[in-house]
NUPA-977118 format. One record per residue (C-alpha): x, y, z. Coordinates in steps of 0.05 Angstrom, whole numbers. Each point is the difference from the previous one (the first is absolute). Layout:
N
PT,X,Y,Z $
...
***
This chain:
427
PT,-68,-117,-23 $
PT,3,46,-52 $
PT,-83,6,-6 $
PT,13,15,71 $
PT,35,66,-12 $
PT,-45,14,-53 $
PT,-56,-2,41 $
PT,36,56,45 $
PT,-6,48,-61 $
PT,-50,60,20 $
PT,-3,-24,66 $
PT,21,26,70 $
PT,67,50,-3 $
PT,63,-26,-24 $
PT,40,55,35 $
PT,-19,-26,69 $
PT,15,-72,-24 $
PT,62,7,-21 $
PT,14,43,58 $
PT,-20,-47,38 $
PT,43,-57,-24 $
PT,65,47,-2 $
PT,-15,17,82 $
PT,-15,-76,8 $
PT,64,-32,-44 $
PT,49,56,40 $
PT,-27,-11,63 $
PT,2,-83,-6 $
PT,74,12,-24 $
PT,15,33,65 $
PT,-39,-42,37 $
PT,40,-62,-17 $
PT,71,31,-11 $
PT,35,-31,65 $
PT,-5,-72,-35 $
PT,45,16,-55 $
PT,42,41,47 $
PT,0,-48,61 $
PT,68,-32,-7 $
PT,41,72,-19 $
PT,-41,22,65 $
PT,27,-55,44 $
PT,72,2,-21 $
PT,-9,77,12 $
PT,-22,-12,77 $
PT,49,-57,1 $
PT,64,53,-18 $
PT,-31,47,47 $
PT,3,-59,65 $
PT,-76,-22,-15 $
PT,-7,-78,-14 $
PT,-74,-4,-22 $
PT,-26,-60,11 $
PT,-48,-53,-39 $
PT,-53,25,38 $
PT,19,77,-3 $
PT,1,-6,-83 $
PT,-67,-31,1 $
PT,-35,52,49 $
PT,39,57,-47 $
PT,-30,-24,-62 $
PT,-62,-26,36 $
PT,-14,66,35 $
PT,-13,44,-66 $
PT,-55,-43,-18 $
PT,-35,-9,70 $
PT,0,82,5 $
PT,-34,-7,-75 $
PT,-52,-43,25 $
PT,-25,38,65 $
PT,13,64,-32 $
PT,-43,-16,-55 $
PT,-61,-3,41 $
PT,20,70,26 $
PT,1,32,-70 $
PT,-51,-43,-19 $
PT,-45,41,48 $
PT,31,61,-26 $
PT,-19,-13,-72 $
PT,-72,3,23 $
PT,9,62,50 $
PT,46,47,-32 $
PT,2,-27,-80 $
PT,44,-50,-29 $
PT,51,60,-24 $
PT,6,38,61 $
PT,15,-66,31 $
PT,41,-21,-52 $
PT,45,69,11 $
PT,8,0,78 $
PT,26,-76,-13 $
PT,49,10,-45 $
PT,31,61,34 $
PT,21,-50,58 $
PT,22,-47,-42 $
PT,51,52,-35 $
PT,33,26,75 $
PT,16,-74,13 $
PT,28,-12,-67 $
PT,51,68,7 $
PT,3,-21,67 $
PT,29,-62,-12 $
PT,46,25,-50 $
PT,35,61,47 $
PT,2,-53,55 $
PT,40,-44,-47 $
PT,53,-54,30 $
PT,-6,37,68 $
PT,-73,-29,-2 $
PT,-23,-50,62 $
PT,-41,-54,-3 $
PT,-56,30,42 $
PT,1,62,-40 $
PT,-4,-44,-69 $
PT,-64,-39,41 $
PT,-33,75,3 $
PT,8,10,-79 $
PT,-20,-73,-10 $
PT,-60,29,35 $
PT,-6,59,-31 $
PT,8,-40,-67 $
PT,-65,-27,9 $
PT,-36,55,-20 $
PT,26,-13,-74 $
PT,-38,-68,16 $
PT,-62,31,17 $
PT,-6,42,-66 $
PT,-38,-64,-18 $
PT,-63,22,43 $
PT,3,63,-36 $
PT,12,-8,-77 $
PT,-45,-61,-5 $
PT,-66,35,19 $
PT,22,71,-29 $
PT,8,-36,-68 $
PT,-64,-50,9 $
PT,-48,59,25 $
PT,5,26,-79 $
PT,-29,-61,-30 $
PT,-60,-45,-4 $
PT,4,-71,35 $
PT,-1,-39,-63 $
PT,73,27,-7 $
PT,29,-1,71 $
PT,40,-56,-19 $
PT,50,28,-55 $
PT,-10,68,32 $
PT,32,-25,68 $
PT,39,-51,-35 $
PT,36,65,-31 $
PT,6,44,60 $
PT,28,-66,41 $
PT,50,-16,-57 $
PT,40,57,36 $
PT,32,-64,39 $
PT,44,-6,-62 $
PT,41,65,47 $
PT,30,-71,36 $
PT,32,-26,-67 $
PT,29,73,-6 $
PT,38,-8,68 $
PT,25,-63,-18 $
PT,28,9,-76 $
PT,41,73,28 $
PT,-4,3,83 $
PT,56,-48,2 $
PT,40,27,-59 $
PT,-1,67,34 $
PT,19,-31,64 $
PT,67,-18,-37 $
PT,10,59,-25 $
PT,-20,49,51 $
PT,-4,-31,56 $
PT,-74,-14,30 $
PT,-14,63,19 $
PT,-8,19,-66 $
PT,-57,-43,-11 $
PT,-40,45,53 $
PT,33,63,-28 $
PT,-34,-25,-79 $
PT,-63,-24,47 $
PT,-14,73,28 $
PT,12,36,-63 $
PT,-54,-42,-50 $
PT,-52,-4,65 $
PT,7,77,-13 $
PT,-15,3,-66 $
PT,-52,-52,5 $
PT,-34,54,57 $
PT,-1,55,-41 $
PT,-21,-45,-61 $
PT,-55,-27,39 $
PT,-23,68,28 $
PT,-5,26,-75 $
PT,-38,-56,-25 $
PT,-37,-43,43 $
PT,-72,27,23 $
PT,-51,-28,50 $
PT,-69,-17,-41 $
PT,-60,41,3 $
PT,-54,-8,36 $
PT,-34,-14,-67 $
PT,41,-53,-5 $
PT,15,-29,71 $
PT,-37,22,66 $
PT,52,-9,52 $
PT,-23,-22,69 $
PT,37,10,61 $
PT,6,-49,37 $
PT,2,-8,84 $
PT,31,-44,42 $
PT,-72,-47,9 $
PT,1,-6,-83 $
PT,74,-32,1 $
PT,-31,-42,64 $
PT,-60,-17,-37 $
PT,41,-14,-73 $
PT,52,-53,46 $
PT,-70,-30,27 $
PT,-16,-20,-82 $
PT,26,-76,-7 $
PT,13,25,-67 $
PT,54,43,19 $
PT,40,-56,29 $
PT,-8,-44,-67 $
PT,34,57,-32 $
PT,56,5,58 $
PT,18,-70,-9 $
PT,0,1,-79 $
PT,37,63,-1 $
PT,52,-21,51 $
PT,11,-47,-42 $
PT,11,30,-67 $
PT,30,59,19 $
PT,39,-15,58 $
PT,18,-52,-40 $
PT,33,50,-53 $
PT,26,42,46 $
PT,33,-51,48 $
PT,32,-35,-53 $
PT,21,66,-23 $
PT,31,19,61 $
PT,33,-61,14 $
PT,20,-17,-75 $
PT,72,26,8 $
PT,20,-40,67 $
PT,-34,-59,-38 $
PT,33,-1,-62 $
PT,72,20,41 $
PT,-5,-55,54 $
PT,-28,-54,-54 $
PT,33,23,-67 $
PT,59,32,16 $
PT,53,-40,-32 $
PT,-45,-8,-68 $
PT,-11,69,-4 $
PT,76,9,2 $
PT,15,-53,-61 $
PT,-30,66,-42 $
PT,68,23,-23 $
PT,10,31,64 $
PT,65,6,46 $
PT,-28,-50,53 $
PT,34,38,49 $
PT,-35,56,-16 $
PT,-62,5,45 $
PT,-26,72,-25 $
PT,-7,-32,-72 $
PT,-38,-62,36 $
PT,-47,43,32 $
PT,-14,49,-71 $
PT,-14,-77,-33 $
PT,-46,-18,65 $
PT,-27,69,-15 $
PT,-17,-17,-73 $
PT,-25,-73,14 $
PT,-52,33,53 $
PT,-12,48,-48 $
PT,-31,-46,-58 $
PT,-38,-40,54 $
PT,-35,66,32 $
PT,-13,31,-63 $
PT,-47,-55,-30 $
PT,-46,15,75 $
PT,5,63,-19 $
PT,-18,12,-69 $
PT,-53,-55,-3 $
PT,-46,33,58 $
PT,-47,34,-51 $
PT,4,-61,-47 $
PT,-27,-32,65 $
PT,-49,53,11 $
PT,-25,-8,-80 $
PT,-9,-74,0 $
PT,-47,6,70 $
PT,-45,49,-46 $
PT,-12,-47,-41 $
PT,6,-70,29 $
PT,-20,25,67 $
PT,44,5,67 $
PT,-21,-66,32 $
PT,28,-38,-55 $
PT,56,45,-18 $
PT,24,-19,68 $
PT,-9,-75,5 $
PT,49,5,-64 $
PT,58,52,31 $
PT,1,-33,76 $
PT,-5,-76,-38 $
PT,74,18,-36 $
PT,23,40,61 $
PT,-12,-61,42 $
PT,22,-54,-48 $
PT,75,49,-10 $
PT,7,11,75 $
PT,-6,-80,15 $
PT,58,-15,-61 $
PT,36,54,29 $
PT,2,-33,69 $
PT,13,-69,-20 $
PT,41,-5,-60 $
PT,65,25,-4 $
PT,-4,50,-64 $
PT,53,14,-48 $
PT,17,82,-3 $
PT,-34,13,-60 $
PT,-61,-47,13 $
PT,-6,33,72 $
PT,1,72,-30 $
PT,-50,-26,-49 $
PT,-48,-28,56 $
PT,3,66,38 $
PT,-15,41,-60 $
PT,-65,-40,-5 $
PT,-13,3,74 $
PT,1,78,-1 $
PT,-30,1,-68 $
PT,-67,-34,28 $
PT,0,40,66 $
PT,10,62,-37 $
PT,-63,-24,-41 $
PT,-32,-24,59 $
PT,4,68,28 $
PT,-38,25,-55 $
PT,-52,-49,15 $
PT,-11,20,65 $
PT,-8,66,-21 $
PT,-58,-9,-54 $
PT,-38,-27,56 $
PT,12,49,62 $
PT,-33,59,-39 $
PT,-60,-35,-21 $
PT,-12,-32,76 $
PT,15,69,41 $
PT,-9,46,-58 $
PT,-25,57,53 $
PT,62,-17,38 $
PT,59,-5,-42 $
PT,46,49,30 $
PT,2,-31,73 $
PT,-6,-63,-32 $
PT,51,5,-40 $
PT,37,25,69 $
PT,-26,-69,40 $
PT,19,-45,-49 $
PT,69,25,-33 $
PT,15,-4,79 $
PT,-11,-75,-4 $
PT,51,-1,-60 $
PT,50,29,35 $
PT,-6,-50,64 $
PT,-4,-49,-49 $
PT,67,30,-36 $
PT,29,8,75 $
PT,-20,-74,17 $
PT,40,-30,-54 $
PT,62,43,7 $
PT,0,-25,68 $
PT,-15,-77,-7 $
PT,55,0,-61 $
PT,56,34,50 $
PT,-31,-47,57 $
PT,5,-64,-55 $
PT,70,17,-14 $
PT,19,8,64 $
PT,-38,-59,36 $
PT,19,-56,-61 $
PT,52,37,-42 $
PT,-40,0,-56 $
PT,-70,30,-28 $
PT,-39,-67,-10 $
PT,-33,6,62 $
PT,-11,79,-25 $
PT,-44,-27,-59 $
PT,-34,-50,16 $
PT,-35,45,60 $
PT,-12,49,-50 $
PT,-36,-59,-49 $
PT,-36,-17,54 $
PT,-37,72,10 $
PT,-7,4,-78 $
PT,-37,-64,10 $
PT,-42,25,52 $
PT,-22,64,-41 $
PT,-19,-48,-60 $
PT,-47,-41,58 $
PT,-27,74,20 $
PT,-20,15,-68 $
PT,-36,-66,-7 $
PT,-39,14,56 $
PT,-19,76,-5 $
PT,-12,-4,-86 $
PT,-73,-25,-8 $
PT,-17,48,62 $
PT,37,61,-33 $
PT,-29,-11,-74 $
PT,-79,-10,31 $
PT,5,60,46 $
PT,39,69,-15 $
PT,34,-40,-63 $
PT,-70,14,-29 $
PT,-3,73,-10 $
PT,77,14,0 $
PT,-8,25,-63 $
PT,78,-47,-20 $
PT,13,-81,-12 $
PT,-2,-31,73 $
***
């Protein structure tokens, strides 16, 4: 890892890279802030008269990341018409007026109006489609892996909302969350706007793309390989994410209350469920570029049979054997930990496959992660629901982890004898 960075020394601009991380770690924070917030959201409807259901909670927390995923195809498209930073810009401008909205609406807030910020939320998801290619478009393909392993480490923004979005809950009120949102997305815009830079043509050659290239690009067998393993990894992390706080307070309540903690206080069982998910998200988090490193040098292919292997294995215990606390918040740290490397993975190869096409790509296929993020939420809530419990939840989930490990099988020997060839990176 560290003769990773080294490598990065003299090469591309670190101003735009770090930019691009800040806009990207920000943005994912917003992006996933109703699922620290969901239960001081519902008993805020509930005083108000408004019993959200199972069902409601899961499309709230659900709809932020569907948005995300469609929207990132949109500003995917941008990135390659307009430039990654004017893009970047308009985005998070939108973002900002639903955050302040949010917070002047306050308790008098409806559900339908918190469905249009979910909404609107999801252009904090989509940052994805833009600082991935604005950072990668600076460097060579031999280092797309730690490069976008860096930029994508801005998903540590989830383990900020869920170490202080509930602690500020309980001592503001939620609101406040949104008010704290809208205030650091600013900064973060005018941060961004001083330091991040589209490259030169010297560099990178953007070309626009029309409506037959996206056509032609979801025609490419290829691009549905990297759907599926993305959906996967990613919407892995960011399902688990979403849902980790209902998780850990439907299955873990009363251990997370043995912490020294007035049992009959819920607001301190919520910080705790708040810290747990914390730990857990943090190691997907962090580990992306450490994911992105070891597919430089090992290669992607077998980077990946490693992460999804552990990810399945996990997700099977977890749906058949009843875990201690501390043994289940172990297990989920290592789940996220390997999807947060396995996002990396992905990510060393997608360059050096549609090299000429990262930004809508990147658009296409972060899409996928989101559906795949989306898809979990909902068969978790639906697992719960159907056999009060998440067994059910996990083992589905194995069983698409499984799958991607058969697709890999079947597409490696192709990928390394054709384009693999003259990537210029490890296949």
């Amino acid at each position: 890892m560290a003769g990773g960075f080294k490598a990065l020394k003299g090469q591309g601009h670190w101003p735009t890279l770090m930019a691009a991380f800040l806009y990207f770690d920000f943005s994912f924070m917003v992006w996933t802030m109703l699922g620290p917030l969901s239960t001081e959201i519902s008993e805020s409807l509930a005083a108000g008269g408004f019993m959200m259901s199972a069902s409601q909670k899961a499309t709230l927390l659900s709809l932020p990341i569907l948005s995300g995923a469609l929207l990132r195809i949109l500003l995917g498209f941008g990135v390659d018409k307009f430039g990654a930073k004017k893009t970047a810009l308009t985005s998070q401008f939108i973002v900002i007026c639903a955050l302040f909205y949010a917070y002047f609406q306050g308790s008098t807030i409806t559900y339908q109006e918190l469905l249009v910020v979910a909404l609107a939320l999801g252009f904090a998801g989509a940052s994805f489609a833009v600082a991935l290619p604005q950072a990668g478009q600076w460097y060579p393909p031999k280092l797309q892996g730690i490069v976008l392993g860096i930029a994508g480490a801005g998903n540590i923004g989830v383990v900020i909302d869920f170490l202080f979005a509930p602690k500020i809950a309980e001592k503001w009120g939620w609101e406040a969350v949104f008010l704290v949102g809208g205030v650091l997305s600013t900064i973060v815009f005018i941060t961004y706007f001083l330091m991040a830079k589209d490259a030169p043509a010297s560099v990178y050659t953007p070309r626009p793309k029309k409506v037959k290239d996206y056509l032609k690009l979801l025609r490419d067998k290829d691009t549905w390989w990297f759907n599926l393993f993305y959906a996967v990894s990613f919407g892995g992390f960011v399902g688990f994410a979403g849902y980790m706080k209902v998780y850990l307070m439907n299955t873990y309540q009363a251990d997370m209350s043995a912490f020294g903690l007035d049992i009959l206080d819920e607001n301190n069982v919520k910080v705790v469920a708040g810290y747990f998910g914390a730990i857990c998200i943090f190691a997907g988090a962090v580990l992306r570029p450490v994911g992105g490193s070891i597919a430089d040098k090992i290669g992607g292919v077998k980077s990946l049979y490693f992460f999804y292997g552990i990810v399945a294995l996990l997700a099977l215990v977890t749906a058949f054997v009843q875990l201690p606390f501390f043994i289940a918040i172990l297990v989920l740290f290592l789940i996220m930990a390997n999807l947060g490397m396995a996002n990396g993975a992905v990510f060393q190869l997608v360059p050096q496959r549609f090299g000429k096409d990262i930004g809508i790509m990147t658009g296409i296929i972060g899409a996928a992660g989101g559906l795949g993020g989306t898809a979990l939420i909902k068969t978790l809530g639906w697992s719960k629901g159907a056999f009060d419990g998440y067994s059910v939840g996990f083992i589905i989930f194995a069983v698409v982890v499984l799958v991607a490990i058969s697709g890999i099988s079947f597409v490696k020997t192709r990928w390394r004898t054709t384009w693999g060839v003259q990537a210029g990176g490890r296949i």
